[in-house]
N, C-alpha and C positions, 0 to 999 in steps of 0.2 A: 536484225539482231538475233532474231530466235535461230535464225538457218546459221548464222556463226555459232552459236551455243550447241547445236545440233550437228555441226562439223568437226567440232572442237571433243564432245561427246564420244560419234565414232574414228578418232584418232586420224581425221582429215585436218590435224594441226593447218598447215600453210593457209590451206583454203578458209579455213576457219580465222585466220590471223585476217587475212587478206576482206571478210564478210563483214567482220567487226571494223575494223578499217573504213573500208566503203560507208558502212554505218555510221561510224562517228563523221565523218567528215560533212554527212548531208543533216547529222542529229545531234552534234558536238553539245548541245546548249541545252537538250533533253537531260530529263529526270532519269534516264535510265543509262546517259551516259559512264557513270562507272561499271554497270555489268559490261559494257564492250570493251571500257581497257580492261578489268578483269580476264573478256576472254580473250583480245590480244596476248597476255601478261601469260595465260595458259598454255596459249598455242607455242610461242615461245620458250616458256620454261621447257617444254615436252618436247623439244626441237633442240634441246639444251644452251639454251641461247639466256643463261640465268641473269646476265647484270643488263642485259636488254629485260627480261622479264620481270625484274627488279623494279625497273624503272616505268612499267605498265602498271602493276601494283602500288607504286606509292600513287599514280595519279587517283586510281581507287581511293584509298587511305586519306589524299587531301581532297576528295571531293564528298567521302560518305562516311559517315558513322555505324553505318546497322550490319548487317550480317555480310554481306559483300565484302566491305570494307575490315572486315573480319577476318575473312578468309585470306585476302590479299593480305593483311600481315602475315596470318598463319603462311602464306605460300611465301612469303622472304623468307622469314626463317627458315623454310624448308631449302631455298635456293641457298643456303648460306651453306646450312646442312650439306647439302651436296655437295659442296666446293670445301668440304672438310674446315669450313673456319668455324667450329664450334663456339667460340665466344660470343662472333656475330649472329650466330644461330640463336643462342640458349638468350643475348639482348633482345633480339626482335620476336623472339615467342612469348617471353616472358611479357611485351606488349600487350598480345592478344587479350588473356586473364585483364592486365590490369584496363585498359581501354573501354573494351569492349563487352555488353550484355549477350554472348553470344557462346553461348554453356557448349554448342556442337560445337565450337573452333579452338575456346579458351581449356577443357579439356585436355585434346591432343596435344595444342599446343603447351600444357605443364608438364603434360609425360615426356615429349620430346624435349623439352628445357632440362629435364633431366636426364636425358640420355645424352643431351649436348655436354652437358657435366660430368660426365663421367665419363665423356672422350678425352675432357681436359682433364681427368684424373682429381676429383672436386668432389668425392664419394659423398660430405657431408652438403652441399648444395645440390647434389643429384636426390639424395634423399629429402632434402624439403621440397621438392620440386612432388615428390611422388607423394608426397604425404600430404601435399597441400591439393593435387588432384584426388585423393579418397578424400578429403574432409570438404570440399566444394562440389564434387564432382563423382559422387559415390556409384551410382546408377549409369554413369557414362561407361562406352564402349570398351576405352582406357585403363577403367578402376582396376580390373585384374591385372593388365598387365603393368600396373604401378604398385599392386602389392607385391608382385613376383619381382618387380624389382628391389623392392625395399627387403626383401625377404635375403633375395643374393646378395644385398649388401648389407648385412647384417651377419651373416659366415664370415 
């Protein structure tokens, strides 16, 4: 598992899909089975293979609750993001926050809620989105650039 996550790491996508793979099939019933659909779910998204990579992150999602399982939502919304469906985007991040204890994921995933809103032209939901990442999330990576948001839309 660790050599797929280390593959996956230096953008040895396939070979990394392919170690996670091998893995689950011999460790499918292991506790540490959602980190290898997680890194299937990666190797795939980065190969842009997103509603395959989709579909590795929900097995995450229905298999764990904690910080993995966290990111794998954040990583849908992101594949949604990328395929321009903002609505799908800005639902499945807005998960993350509410789901999950997982302040490194629930974060990005408010700012980018808000920037999914504001692709759908939704300025006053883009702005709760940011305002709710400063008042939860002050200290995170995020915080400024959700006040710079809130600032631009406010002009």
């Amino acid at each position: 598992l660790r050599l797929g996550e280390e593959q996956n790491q230096g953008g040895e996508y396939e070979p990394g899909q392919e170690t996670c793979t091998r893995w689950l099939k011999e460790y499918g019933n292991d506790a540490m089975a959602p980190r290898a659909n997680f890194g299937i779910g990666w190797a795939l998204e980065n190969r842009g293979k997103l509603a395959a990579a989709r579909a590795a992150y929900a097995k995450v999602v229905a298999a764990d609750n904690g910080p993995t399982a966290a990111r794998a939502q954040f990583q849908i919304g992101e594949t949604w993001f990328a395929e321009k469906d903002f609505a799908a985007a800005a639902r499945e991040l807005l998960k993350v926050d509410i789901l999950y204890a997982a302040p490194q994921w629930a974060a990005p995933a408010l700012y980018d809620a808000g920037r999914a809103f504001e692709q759908l032209h939704e300025p006053e939901r883009a702005a709760q989105q940011y305002q709710a990442c400063l008042a939860k999330y002050k200290d995170s990576d995020v915080a400024g650039l959700a006040r710079k948001r809130l600032e631009a839309l406010a002009r």
